[in-house]
C-alpha positions in Angstrom: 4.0 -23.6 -7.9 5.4 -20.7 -7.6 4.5 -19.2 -11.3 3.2 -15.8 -10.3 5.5 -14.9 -7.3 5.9 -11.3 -6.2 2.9 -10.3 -9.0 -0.3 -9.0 -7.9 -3.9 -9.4 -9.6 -6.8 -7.5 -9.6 -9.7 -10.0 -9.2 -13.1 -8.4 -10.5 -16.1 -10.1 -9.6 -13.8 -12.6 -7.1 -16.2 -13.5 -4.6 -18.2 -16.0 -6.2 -17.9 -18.2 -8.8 -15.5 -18.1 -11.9 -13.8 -15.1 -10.0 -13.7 -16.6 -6.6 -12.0 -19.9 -9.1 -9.9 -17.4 -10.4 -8.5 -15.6 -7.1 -7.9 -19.2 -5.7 -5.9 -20.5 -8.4 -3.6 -17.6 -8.6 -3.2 -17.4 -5.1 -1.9 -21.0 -5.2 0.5 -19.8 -8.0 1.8 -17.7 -5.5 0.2 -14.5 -6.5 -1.1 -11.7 -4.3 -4.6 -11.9 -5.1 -7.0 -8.3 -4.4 -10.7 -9.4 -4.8 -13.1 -7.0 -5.4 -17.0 -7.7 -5.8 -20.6 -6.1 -5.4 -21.8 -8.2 -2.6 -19.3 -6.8 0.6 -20.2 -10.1 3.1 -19.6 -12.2 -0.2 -16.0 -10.1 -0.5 -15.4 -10.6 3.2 -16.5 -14.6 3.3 -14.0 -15.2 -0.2 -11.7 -13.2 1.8 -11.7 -15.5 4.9 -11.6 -18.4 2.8 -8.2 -17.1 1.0 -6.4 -16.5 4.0 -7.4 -19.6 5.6 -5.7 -21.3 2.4 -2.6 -18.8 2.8 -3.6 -17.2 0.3 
């Protein structure tokens, strides 16, 4: 689906959890997802993970 194509979202909190469910979802809507999150090596894991999903 491409639902959210050529938007971008601010994920707060999208490392983990609801945020990281969040980021993912949109992401497979087609959206630019920017994650940002307390815990850097969490951030940089979620981050990995996206891109590995084309995200």
């Amino acid at each position: 689906m491409d639902r959210f194509r050529e938007k971008t979202c601010i994920v707060t909190g999208g490392a983990r959890g609801i945020g990281a469910a969040i980021a993912t979802k949109l992401g497979t809507e087609g959206c630019t997802v920017a994650i940002f999150d307390i815990d850097e090596q969490a951030g940089e894991y979620r981050q990995r993970e996206l891109e590995k999903n084309g995200i």
